[in-house]
C-alpha positions in Angstrom: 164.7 26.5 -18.3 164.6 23.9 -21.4 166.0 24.9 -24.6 164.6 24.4 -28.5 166.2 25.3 -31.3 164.1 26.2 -34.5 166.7 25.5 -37.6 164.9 26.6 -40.6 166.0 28.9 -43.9 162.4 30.3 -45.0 159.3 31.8 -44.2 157.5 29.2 -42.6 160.2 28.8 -39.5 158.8 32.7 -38.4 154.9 30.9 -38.5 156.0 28.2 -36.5 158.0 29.6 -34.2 155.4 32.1 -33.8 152.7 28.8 -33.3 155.5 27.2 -30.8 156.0 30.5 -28.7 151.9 30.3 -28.2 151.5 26.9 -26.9 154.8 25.8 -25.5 154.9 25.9 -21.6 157.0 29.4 -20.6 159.5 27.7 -19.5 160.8 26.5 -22.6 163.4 28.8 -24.2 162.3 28.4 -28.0 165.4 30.2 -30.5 165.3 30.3 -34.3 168.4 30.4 -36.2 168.3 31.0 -40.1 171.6 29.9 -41.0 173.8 26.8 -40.1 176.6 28.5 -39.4 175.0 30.4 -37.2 173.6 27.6 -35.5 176.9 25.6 -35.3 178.7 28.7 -33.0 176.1 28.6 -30.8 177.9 27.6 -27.1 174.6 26.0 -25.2 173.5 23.0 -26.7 169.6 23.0 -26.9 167.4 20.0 -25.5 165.9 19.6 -29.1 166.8 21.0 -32.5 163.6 20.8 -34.8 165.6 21.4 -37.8 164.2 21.1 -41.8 165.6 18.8 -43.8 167.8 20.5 -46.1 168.9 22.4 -42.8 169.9 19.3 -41.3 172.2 18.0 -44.1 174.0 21.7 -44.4 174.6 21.3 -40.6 175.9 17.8 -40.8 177.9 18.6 -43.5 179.7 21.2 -41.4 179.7 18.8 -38.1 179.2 15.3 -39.0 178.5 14.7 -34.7 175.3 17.0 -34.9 173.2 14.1 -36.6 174.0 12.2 -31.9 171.5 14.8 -30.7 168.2 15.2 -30.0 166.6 16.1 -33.0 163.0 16.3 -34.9 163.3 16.5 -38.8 160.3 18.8 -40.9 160.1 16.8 -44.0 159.7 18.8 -47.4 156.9 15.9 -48.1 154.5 14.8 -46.7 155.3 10.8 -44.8 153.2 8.3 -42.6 155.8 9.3 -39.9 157.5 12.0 -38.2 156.4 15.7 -39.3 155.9 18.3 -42.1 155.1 21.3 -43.2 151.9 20.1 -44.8 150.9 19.1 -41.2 148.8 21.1 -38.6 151.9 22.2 -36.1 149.6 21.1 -33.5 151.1 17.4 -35.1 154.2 18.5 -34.1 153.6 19.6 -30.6 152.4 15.9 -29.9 155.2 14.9 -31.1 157.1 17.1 -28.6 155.6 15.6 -25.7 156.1 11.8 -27.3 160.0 12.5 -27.6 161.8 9.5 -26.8 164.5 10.7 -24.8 165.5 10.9 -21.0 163.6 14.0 -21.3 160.4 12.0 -21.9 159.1 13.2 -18.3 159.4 17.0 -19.1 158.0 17.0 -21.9 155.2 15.0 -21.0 154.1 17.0 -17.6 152.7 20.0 -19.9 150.7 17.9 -21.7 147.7 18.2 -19.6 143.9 17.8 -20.7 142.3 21.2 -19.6 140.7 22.7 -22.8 141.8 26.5 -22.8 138.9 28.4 -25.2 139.0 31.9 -26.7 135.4 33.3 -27.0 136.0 36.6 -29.1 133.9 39.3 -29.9 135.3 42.3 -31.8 132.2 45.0 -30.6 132.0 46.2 -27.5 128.8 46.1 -24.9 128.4 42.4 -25.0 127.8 39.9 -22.3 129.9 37.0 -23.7 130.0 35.3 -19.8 126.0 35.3 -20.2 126.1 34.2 -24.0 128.4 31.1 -23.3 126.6 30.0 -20.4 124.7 27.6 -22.2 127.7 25.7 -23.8 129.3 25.9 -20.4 128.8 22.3 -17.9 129.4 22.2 -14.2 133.0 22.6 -13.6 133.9 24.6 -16.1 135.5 28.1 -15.5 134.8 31.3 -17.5 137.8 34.6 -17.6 135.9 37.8 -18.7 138.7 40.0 -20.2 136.3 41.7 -22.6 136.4 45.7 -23.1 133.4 46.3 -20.8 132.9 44.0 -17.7 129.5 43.1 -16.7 129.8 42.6 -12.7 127.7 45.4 -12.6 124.5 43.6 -13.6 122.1 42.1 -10.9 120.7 38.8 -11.1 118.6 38.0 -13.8 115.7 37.2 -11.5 116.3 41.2 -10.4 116.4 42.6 -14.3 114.5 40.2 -16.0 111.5 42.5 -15.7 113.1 45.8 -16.1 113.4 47.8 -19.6 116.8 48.3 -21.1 117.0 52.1 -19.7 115.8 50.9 -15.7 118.3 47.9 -16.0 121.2 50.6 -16.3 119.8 51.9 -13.7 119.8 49.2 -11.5 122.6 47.7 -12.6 124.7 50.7 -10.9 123.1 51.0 -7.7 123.8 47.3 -7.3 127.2 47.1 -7.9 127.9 50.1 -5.4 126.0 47.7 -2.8 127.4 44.3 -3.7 131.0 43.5 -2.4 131.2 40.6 -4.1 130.5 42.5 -7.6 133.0 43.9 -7.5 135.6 41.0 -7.7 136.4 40.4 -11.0 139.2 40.1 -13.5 140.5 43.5 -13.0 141.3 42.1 -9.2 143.4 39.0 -10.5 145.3 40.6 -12.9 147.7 42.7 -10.2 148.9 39.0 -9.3 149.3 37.9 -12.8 151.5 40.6 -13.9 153.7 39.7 -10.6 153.9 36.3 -11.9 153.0 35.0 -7.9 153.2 31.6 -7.1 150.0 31.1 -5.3 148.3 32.6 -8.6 145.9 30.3 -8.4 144.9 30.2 -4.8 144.5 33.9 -5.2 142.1 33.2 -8.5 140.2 30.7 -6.4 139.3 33.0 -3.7 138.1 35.8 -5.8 135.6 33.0 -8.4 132.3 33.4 -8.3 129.6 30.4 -8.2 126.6 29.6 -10.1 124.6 26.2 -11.1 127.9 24.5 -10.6 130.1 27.1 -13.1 132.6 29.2 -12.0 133.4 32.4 -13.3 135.4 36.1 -13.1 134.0 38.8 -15.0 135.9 41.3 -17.0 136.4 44.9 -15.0 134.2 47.8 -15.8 137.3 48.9 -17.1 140.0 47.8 -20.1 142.4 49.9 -18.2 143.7 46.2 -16.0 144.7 44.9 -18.8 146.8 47.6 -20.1 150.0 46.3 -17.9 149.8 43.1 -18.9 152.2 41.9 -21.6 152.2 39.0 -23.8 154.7 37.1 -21.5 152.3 37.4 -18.6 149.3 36.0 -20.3 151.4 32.9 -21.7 153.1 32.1 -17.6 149.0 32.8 -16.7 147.2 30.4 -19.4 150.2 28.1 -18.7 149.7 27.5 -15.5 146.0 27.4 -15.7 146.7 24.3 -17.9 149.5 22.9 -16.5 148.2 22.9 -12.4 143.9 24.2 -12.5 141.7 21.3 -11.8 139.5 23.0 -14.7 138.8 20.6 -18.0 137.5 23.5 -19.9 138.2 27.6 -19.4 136.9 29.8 -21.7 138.5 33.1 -22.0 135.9 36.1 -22.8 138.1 38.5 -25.2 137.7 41.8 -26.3 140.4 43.9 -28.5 142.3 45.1 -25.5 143.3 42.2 -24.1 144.5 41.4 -27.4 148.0 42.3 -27.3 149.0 40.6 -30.7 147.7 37.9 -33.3 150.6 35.4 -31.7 148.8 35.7 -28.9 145.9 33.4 -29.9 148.0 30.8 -30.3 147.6 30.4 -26.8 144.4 28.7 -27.2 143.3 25.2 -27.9 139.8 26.5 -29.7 138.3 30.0 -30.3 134.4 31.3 -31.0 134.6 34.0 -33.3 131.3 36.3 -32.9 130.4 37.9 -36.5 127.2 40.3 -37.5 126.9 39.8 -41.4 124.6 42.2 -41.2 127.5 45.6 -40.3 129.3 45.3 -42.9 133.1 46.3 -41.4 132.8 44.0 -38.1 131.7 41.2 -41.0 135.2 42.0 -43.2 136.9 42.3 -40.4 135.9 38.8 -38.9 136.4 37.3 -42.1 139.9 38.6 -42.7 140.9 37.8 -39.3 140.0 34.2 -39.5 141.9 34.1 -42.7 145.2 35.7 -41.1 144.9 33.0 -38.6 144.5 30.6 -40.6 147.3 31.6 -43.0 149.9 32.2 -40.2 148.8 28.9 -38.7 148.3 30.1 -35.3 145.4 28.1 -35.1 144.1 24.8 -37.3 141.1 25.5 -39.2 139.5 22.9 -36.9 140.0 24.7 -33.8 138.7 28.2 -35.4 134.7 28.3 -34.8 132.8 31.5 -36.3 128.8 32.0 -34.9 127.1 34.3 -36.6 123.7 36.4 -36.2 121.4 38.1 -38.6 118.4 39.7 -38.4 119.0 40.1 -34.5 118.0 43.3 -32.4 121.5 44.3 -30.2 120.2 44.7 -26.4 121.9 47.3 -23.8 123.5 44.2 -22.6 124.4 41.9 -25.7 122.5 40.1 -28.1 119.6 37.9 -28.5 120.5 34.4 -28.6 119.8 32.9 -31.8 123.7 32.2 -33.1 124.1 30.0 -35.4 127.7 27.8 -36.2 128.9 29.5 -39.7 131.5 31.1 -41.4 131.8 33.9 -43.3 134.3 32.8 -46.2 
């Protein structure tokens, strides 16, 4: 376990730390202290203090030997070097893994390439797997842990002649024939709550295949991802990163596997799904983005909002005329 030490007097500490707890590896011990004194009696010494500047001098002040360790200033202004609180924390993260210290190495192992993307939809009943599909290349991976899993559905060659009411139909009768629908998310995440070590050996023998793609639909039920805290999900998306041959997952959400707004800090990029035309999904979409935004779990340039209008909602999800927008 590696230790960080937040030092920090106001408001914005609590966002970062909150941004930090989301995108750090899990085994990094990230503490916050509000006071210098309070920092000062701590016993362990942590592997890097990110302390604010007029932290820092209160602290040297007290102990003029604090200013030897490893330490990463957040400037009150904004400066060509080093960090502050007018910059993206995803600045500071880099700077995290750049650390010039004997520590270099550790740091430096967790900052892999694999893209880790958060397509949300707040409504239930929609086929987010078979709406990303297009943006998806060979390679990529695809999580369903949206409300309402869709490993029921035969192939599209089998339903794409069927009305909506017959493709229910068949939809059921296949997946009480089809072992192999009946792997999905709801399968994996028994082993992620246990935290195993051969997670991802596990993952790989329950993925589906298809034009090169790979993907794990959500369960038929939200009920999986009731036991599953916010712990488990960091140690899962973690490890996906850190040791997955994958160079882009997306992550098919729905509001239970939601289990706070910290949470989507985990990403590198999310896909907000918004329906101007019902008017609470629409306010709620645009209020969410702004919370996000505000809190700085994620940069505005990582938050992507596709919106539809006009569109006729299908038994299955929607018709696919999204169009990159947002809604403030």
């Amino acid at each position: 376990m590696r230790r960080i030490f937040i030092g920090e007097e106001k408001e914005y500490a609590r966002r970062l730390t909150n941004y930090l707890l989301g995108h750090l590896p899990a085994d990094i011990q990230l503490q916050s202290f509000t006071g210098p004194e309070i920092l000062i009696q701590e016993e362990e010494m942590a592997d890097l203090y990110l302390l604010g500047e007029d932290f820092y001098e209160k602290v040297v002040a007290l102990l003029p030997d604090f200013s030897e360790r490893d330490i990463i200033l957040i400037h009150n202004h904004q400066e060509e070097e080093g960090f502050s609180r007018l910059d993206p924390p995803k600045k500071l993260l880099g700077q995290i893994c750049d650390f010039r210290s004997d520590r270099n190495l550790f740091w430096r192992k967790h900052s892999g390439s694999c893209q880790l993307i958060a397509v949300y939809a707040p409504f239930p009943d929609i086929s987010l797997r078979r709406w990303i599909w297009k943006e998806m290349e060979a390679g990529d991976l695809y999580l369903g842990l949206q409300d309402m899993g869709e490993s029921e559905l035969p192939s599209s060659s089998e339903r794409k002649d069927l009305s909506a009411g017959i493709r229910m139909l068949a939809a059921r009768g296949f997946a009480e024939e089809s072992e192999e629908a009946a792997t999905d998310m709801g399968s994996l995440c028994y082993y992620i709550h246990l935290h195993e070590d051969d997670i991802l050996e596990q993952m790989k023998k329950m993925l589906h295949r298809e034009e090169g793609k790979h993907y794990l639909d959500s369960p038929s039920w939200f009920f999986d991802f009731l036991g599953l805290q916010e712990e488990d999900y960091r140690w899962f998306f973690h490890t996906l990163k850190d040791d997955s041959d994958f160079s882009r997952i997306y992550v098919g959400l729905g509001n239970n596997a939601i289990p706070s707004l910290e949470y989507l800090s985990l990403f590198d990029r999310m896909i907000l799904l918004d329906d101007p035309g019902r008017e609470k999904i629409h306010r709620f979409c645009d209020r969410l983005v702004r919370t996000i935004l505000d809190e700085g779990y994620l940069p505005e340039s990582s938050v992507e909002v596709k919106t539809c209008s006009g569109v006729e909602r299908k038994a299955y999800g929607w018709e696919e005329s999204f169009e990159a927008g947002r809604p403030f």
